[in-house]
N, C-alpha and C positions, 0 to 999 in steps of 0.2 A: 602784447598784441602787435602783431605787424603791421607795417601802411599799405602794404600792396593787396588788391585783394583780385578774385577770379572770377569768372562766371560760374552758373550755378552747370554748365552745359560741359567748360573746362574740364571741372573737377568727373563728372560724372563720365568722360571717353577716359579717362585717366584710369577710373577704378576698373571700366571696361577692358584696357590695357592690359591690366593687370592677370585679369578673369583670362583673357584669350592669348595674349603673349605668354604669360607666365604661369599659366593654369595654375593659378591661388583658388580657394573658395572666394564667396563675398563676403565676410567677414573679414579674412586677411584682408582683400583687396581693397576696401574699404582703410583700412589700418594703415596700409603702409602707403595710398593716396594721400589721407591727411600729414605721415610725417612726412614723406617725400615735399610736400606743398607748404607745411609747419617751418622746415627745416631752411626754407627761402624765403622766412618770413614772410609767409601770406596771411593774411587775416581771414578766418575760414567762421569767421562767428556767423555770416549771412547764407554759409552754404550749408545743406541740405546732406547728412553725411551717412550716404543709406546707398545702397546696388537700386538703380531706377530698371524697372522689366523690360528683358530685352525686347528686340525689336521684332513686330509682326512678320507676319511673313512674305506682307509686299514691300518690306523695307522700310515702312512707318516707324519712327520712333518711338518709343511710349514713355507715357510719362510718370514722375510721383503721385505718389496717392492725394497732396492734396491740391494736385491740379485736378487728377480725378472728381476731389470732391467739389470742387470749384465749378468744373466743366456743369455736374449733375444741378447744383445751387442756380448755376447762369439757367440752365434751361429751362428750371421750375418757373426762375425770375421774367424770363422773355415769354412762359406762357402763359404767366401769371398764376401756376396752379396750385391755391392756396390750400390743397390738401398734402400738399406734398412739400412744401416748403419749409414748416417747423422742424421737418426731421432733417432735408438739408441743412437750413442756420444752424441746428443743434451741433452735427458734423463736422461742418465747417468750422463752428466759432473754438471746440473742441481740440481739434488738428493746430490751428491758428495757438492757442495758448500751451500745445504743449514747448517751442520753443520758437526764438525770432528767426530762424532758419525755412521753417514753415513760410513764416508772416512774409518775411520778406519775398521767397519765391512766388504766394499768392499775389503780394502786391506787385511786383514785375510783370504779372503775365494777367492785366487786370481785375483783378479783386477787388478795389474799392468804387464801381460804378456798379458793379452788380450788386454790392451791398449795400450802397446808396440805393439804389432802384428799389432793394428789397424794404429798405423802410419805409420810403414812398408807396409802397405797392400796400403797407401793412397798417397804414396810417386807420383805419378803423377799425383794426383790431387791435385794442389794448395789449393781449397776452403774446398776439406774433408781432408787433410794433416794439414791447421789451425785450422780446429774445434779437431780434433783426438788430437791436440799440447794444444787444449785448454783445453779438457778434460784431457790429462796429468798432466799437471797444476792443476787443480782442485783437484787430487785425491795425486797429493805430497805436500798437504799445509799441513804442520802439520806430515808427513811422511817421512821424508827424506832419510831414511832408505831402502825404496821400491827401489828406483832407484840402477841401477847396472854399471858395464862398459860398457855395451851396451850400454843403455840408455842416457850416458851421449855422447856418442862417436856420437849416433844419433842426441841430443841437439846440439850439438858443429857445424857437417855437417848443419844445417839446418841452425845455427848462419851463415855459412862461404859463404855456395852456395845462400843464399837469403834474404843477408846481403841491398839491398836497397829495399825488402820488408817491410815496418815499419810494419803491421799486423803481418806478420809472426818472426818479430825481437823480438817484442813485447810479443807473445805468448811464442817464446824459452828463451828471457831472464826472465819470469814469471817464468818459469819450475827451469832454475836455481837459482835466490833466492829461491824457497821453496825447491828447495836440500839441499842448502848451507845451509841453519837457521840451526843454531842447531848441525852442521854433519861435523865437522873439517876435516872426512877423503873425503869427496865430496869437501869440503873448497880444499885441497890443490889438487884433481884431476883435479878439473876443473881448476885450475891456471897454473900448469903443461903444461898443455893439449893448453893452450894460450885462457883461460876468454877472463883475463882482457883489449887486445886491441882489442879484438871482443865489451867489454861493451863501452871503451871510444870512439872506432870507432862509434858505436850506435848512443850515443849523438849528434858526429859531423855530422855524415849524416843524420838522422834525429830529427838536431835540431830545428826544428819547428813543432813535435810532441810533445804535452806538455807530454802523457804517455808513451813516449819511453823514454822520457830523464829524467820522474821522476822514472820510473821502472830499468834504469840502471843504476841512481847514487844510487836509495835504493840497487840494487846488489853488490854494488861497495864498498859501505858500509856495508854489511854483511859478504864480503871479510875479513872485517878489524874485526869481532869480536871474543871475545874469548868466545863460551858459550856452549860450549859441554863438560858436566861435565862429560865425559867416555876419556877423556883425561887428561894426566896432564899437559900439556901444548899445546898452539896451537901456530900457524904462522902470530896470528893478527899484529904482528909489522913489517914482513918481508911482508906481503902483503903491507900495508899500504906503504913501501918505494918503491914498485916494481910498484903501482899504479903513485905515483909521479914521479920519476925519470928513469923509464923505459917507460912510457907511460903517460908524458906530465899531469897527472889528475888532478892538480890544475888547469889549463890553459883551459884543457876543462871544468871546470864545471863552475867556474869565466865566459866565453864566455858564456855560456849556458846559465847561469842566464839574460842575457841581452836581449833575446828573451821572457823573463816571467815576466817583470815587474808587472802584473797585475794578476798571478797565486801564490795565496799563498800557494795552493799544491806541486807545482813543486818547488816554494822560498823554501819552510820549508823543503824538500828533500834535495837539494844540501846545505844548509847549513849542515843540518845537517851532510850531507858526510865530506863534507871539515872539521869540526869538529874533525870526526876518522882518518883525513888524519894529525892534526896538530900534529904531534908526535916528529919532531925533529925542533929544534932552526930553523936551515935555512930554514926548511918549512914555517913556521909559518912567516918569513921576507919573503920569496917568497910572500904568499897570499895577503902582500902589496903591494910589486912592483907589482904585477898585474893587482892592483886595487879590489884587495879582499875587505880590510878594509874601504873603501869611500863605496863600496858596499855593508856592514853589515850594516853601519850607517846608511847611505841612507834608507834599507829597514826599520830598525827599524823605524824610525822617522816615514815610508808612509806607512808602517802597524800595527801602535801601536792598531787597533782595533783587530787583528787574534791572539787570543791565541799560536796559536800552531806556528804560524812565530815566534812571540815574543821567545816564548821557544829556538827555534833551533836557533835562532840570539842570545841569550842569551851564548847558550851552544855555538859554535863558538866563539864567542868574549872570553867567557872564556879560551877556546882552545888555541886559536894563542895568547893571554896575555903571557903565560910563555915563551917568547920571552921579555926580558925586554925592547928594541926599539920598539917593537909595542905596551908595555905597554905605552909608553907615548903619539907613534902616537895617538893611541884610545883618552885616554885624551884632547891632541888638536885636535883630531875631536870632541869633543863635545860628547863624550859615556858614561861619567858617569853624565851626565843630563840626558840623552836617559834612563840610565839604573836605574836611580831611578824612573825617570815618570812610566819605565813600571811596577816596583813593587808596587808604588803606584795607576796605575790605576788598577792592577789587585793584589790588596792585597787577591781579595780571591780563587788564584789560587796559591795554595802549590808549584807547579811546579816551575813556573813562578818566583815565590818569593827567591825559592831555589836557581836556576839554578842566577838569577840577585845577589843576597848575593853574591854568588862563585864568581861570576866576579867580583865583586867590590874588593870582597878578594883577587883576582889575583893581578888588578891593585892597591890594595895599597901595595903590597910585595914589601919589600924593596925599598918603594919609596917614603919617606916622603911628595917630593911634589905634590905628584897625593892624599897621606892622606890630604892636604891640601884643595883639588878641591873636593874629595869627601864630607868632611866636610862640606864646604860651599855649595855645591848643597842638601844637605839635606839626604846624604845614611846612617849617623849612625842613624836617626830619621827612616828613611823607611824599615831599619835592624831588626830596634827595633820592627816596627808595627808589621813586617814579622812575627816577632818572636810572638811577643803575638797573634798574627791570627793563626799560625799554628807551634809551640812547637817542633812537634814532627818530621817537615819535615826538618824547617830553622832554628832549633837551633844551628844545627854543624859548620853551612857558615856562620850564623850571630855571632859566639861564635869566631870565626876565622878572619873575616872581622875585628871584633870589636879587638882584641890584635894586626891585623896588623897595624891598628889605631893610637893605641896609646904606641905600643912597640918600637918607633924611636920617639914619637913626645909625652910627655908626655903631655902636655898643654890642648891637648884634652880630657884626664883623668876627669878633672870637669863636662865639658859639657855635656860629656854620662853620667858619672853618675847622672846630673839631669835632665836624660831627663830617668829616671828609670830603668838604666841598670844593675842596680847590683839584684833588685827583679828579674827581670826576668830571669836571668841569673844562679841565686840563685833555682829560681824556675822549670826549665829547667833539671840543673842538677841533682835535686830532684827528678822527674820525669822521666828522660828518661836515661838511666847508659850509653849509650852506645856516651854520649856527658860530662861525667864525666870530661875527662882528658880537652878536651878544653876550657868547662865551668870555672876550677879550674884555665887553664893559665891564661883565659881574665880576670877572678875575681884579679888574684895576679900580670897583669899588669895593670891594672884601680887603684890599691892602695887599695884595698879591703882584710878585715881580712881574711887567707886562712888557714884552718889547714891540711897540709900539713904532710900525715900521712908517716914515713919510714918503709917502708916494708922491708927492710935486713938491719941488721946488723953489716954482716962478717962474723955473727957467724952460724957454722953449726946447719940446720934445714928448715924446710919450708919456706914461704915465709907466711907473714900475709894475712888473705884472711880480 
């Protein structure tokens, strides 16, 4: 992706260009706009990549079609004509989701006051109130910016007053994850404002919606993250304890799960939640006594065919490990059987391979005897495969796995080395700099020749590059 990017008005005299200078079709011209603009490193993901209709015949411009349908939406909205409006929102929210090229030119050229207004306008009718909620939704994915104090104060009322509506729960907590992604200062209004037991309340009353209860544990979890690089720091840890201990959310989501045995959409959501919730020691032993950990194993075992469960059971299990008593519970449950089958049945899933290394690396930290149960289940051999299938993903967990190994238990030093750890390891750190330093520990705990360069001396001056 490139850093520069153009107007939406740019790119479109461009393709214009194209069409009259160079008598292309609009296809080509289209085509060779984007590489011409590609090829200078522009960033074209907000533009709009279509021949806009030329220009009327008093020299007017015209526009895209979903300014068109924007213009038609405003005018319904400013005459308030509530016969005419579901088929706008329809259109509109339609055009908006087919890509963020759309979204973004709607929100440029006003689009989120008209559809604020349109839910205001729809507030007594339930059916055009959820569609107006829906098109909301559609036009802040990727936007989060658009939304204001209104808007969110509106989200919030429509969470509270029609809270056993699961359609309409559903629609409002959709609006707030695609505020939150991205937008720390949305992150912490909406928590302020009381989110987070509007979201866990969600679950528990409509826990036998599988999309309300996968839509508000993924909210629940975007609470917890830190990725809005216009800040320098965010609330992802303070959220994350105020989720657990002010509003019970281990204990809802653990229950939750028990209704989706057979949903590996909604499984791979709440693991993945509980995940960004396992942030402190006693969390992590909470998720036990709950019956968290009987229930990661469990799933793993009864979904080792779904990539994407495997992954989020992977990342969990790693999670609540840094807990050293549920380091060992996982063990005698049977997880690092679980967790080398899945890297071996899906050696050729990077992710999957990664995300199982890390766990194993978790559970051999500081615990000789669990190095022990990994050993003989076969993980430094499935570490190894990882590694030579994919280099560039599993070198850092499998370079790490392998020194927690054999850094309290040297005896296992022979075995990986002949099972060709030190080539690959050698080869790894040759290739990819940014796995130097752990490559270098595992080589110089395995008994392997390491030259081991000093970069300071004492003495004043640089440091050696």
């Amino acid at each position: 992706m490139g850093s520069k990017q153009i107007a939406q008005e740019t790119f479109d005299d461009a393709v214009q260009e194209n069409i009259t200078e160079f008598e292309m079709d609009p296809e080509e011209a289209v085509r060779e706009a984007v590489q011409q603009f590609e090829s200078q490193g522009v960033d074209l993901s907000n533009i709009v990549k279509a021949v806009r209709p030329p220009a009327s015949e008093n020299g007017q411009r015209q526009k895209h079609q979903i300014l068109l349908t924007l213009d038609s939406l405003g005018r319904a909205v400013a005459e308030a004509d509530m016969a005419e409006l579901p088929e706008h929102l329809s259109t509109f929210s339609a055009q908006c989701k087919e890509q963020l090229a759309f979204r973004y030119l709607a929100g440029q050229n006003g689009a989120y006051p008209v559809v604020f207004s349109a839910c205001q306008l729809a507030a007594g009718d339930r059916d055009l109130l959820l569609q107006a909620f829906s098109t909301l939704s559609a036009l802040l994915d990727g936007q989060p910016d658009l939304l204001e104090a209104a808007g969110q104060e509106l989200v919030l009322q429509s969470l509270r007053e029609r809270r056993e509506d699961a359609e309409m729960t559903l629609a409002g907590i959709r609006c707030v994850r695609h505020a939150c992604l991205k937008h720390e200062r949305n992150r912490q209004d909406f928590v302020k404002a009381g989110i987070l037991p509007l979201l866990t309340g969600a679950i528990v009353q409509h826990g036998g919606s599988a999309e309300v209860v996968k839509t508000a544990a993924s909210a629940l979890r975007v609470m917890t993250f830190d990725d809005d690089i216009r800040v320098p720091f965010g609330h992802a840890h303070d959220h994350a304890k105020m989720i657990v201990l002010e509003n019970d959310g281990l204990r809802v989501l653990i229950e939750a799960a028990k209704a989706f045995r057979d949903n590996s959409g909604v499984l791979s959501e709440l693991c993945a939640t509980l995940s960004r919730l396992s942030v402190r020691n006693e969390f992590c032993q909470e998720i036990v006594d709950l019956g968290g950990l009987d229930f990661m194993v469990t799933l793993l075992a009864d979904c080792m065919e779904h990539p994407d469960v495997v992954r989020q059971v992977l990342g969990a299990i790693r999670a609540v490990a840094g807990n050293d008593d549920v380091k060992d519970a996982l063990v005698d449950a049977g997880a690092t059987e679980l967790i080398v089958l899945a890297i071996s049945q899906h050696l050729g899933n990077p992710q999957i391979c990664e995300q199982g290394c890390a766990a194993l690396c978790v559970l051999a930290l500081r615990k000789p005897e669990n190095c022990g149960v990994i050993m003989e289940g076969g993980g430094a051999l499935a570490a190894l495969q990882a590694m030579k299938a994919h280099p560039r993903e599993v070198a850092v967990q499998a370079c790490m796995l392998i020194r927690n190994l054999v850094s309290r238990s040297r005896d296992f030093s022979r075995p990986i080395l002949e099972m060709g750890a030190e080539n690959l390891i050698t080869e790894a750190r040759a290739a990819h700099r940014d796995c130097d330093d752990v490559a270098r520990a595992a080589l110089r705990d395995l008994g392997c020749k390491v030259e081991l360069r000093e970069l300071w001396t004492g003495q004043k001056g640089s440091l050696a590059q």
